[in-house]
Structure formats: C-alpha cells, structure tokens
C-alpha positions, 0 to 999 in steps of 0.5 A: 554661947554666952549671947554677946555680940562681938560686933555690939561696940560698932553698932549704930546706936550701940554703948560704943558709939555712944560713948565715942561721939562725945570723946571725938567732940571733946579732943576736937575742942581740945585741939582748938583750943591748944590752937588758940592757946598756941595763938595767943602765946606767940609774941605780938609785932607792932610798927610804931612810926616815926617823923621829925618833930615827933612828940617824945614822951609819947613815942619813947612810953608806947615803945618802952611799955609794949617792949616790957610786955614783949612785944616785938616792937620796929620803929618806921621811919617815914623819911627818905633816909635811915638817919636819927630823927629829933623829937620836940624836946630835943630826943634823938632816935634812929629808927629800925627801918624806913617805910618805904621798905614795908608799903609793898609787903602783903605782910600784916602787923598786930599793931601799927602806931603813930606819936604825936607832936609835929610830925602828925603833919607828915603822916597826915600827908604820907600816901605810903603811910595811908596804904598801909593803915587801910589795908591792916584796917581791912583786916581788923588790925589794930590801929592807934595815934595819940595828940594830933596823929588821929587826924591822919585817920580822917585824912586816911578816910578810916572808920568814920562815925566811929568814937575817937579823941585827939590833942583838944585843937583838932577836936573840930576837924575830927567831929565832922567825921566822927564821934568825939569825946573828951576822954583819955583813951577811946576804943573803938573796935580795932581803933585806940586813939588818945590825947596827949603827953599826959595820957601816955600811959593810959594809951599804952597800957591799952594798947598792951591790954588790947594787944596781949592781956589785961593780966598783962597790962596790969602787971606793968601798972602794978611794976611800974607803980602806975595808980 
C-alpha cells in the first residue's frame, strides 16, 4: 500500500477543503460583481416634466446632456392634453407623453426632473406629480428641480431639513423647511436641486455624475468644452 487515503480530499479539515472554501467565496464575489457590473451598464431612465411657461434653457441642457450620456430620457406633460407646450422664451416642445398615463404605475424611474420658470407653479399644485415624487422619494430615487421648481418639494412635504437652493426669491419660503444655501447645485442623498438658467449645466452634468458615472459626466465637460 502506499499509505494515501483516497478519501484525504473530502476530509473536514483536509488540503481540499481547505483549498475549496476560498474558491467557492471567490466565484460568489465574482458572481456579484458581474451582477453589479451588469447593473450599472444597463442605460438610465429618466422623467423630465414639463408645464406651460417652463424655463427653456433649463429644460432643453438637462434633456440634451443626459440624452448624450445615453439616458433614456420621456418628457411628461403635466397638462391634460398631448399638445406642444411653450417655454418662456418662446421654445415649442411636444412632449413624449402626458402624466396622467404614468401616476397609477408601480413602475419606478432612475431619475425624475422638473424646469424651472412658470411652470413651477403648476407642479407645485399638481397632486399627481406629488404622488409620484413621494413615492420614488420612498425608494431612494433620484429627484431634482432647478429655479423656482424645488418649492413643489415643500409643497410635496419632501426630505425636510435636508440641504437645498433654488432661484434666490424663493430663498424664504424654503429656509422655513430646510437648509438653504447659496450654491449652484446642492445634493443631498438622492435630492439635486439648482438655481437657475446660468447653473444649467452644473445641474445637469450632476445629475449625469450622479445617474451614470463621473468618468461620464467628465467626458461630456471635456466634449462640450465646459470649463
């Protein structure tokens, strides 16, 4: 006999099962990172609303930088009906669909966006629009508004006491609620929030930072000659 036991390998304790607890640990984390690698790769889906009188620099960048990051953005009309909507400066955009076809989906987005301008107002007042930030809120997705559009989030009851900014005149009205500060973009957890026309960019290229990559987002600075 040559004195190996051929049942060494299966032996508790043995060279075997020594060796095999480290592989089955190493192609469970393997597997989940490929999940996660597989995760991330699929593209992004974002709602970016819209209302008449909206802000049309600061719809048109956030909607023409995340589509260039290869977001699939759908751009929500609040209204009643499927009909071009008119920006302040005169912009016309028909809307990919309208919002009461999305307020009773379980369905939840990456991302869900408002413009600014005159149609803050009307999301501020929307009930539907409410449902459906509170409930992607809930699960930790990301939210944002740019000028006046970050006081439909107090009107919503959204993420009190957390950091925020908006168009200067609403400064007052959101101080009561939260933290308020003087910067281009502020984010706070799954909350973006920015100021104006001239902060546009920074707004978007956050949302594409937070939503994609930062080596995304800085290859649209660099393509767009953003400095």
């Amino acid at each position: 006999s040559s004195g190996i036991n051929a049942e060494w390998p299966l032996r508790p304790g043995g060279m075997a099962s020594t060796m095999v607890q480290p592989l089955m640990m190493y192609v469970l984390l393997s597997c989940q990172w490929l999940k996660a690698l597989a995760a991330s790769s699929e593209p992004k889906n974002a709602l970016v609303f819209l209302a008449q009188g909206f802000e049309d620099i600061e719809f048109t960048v956030q909607v023409d930088v995340l589509r260039r990051a290869k977001v699939n953005v759908t751009v929500v009309s609040i209204e009643e009906q499927l009909t071009p909507l008119v920006g302040l400066t005169g912009t016309k955009i028909t809307p990919d669909a309208l919002l009461k076809d999305f307020v009773n989906s379980t369905r939840l987005y990456d991302l869900l966006s408002l413009p600014g301008g005159g149609a803050a107002k009307s999301f501020a007042e929307s009930e539907d629009l409410k449902k459906m930030f509170k409930a992607h809120n809930d699960e930790k997705k990301l939210i944002a508004a740019i000028c006046l559009s970050p006081v439909a989030f107090n009107t919503f009851g959204i993420n009190y006491k957390k950091r925020i900014t908006s168009w200067p005149s609403a400064e007052e009205r959101l101080s009561e609620n939260y933290e308020y500060r003087n910067e281009s973009v502020v984010v706070d957890g799954n909350m973006i929030t920015s100021r104006g026309p001239g902060t546009s960019f920074p707004f978007a290229f956050m949302l594409v930072e937070k939503l994609v990559s930062l080596r995304e987002r800085r290859r649209l600075e660099k393509m767009l000659l953003f400095t």
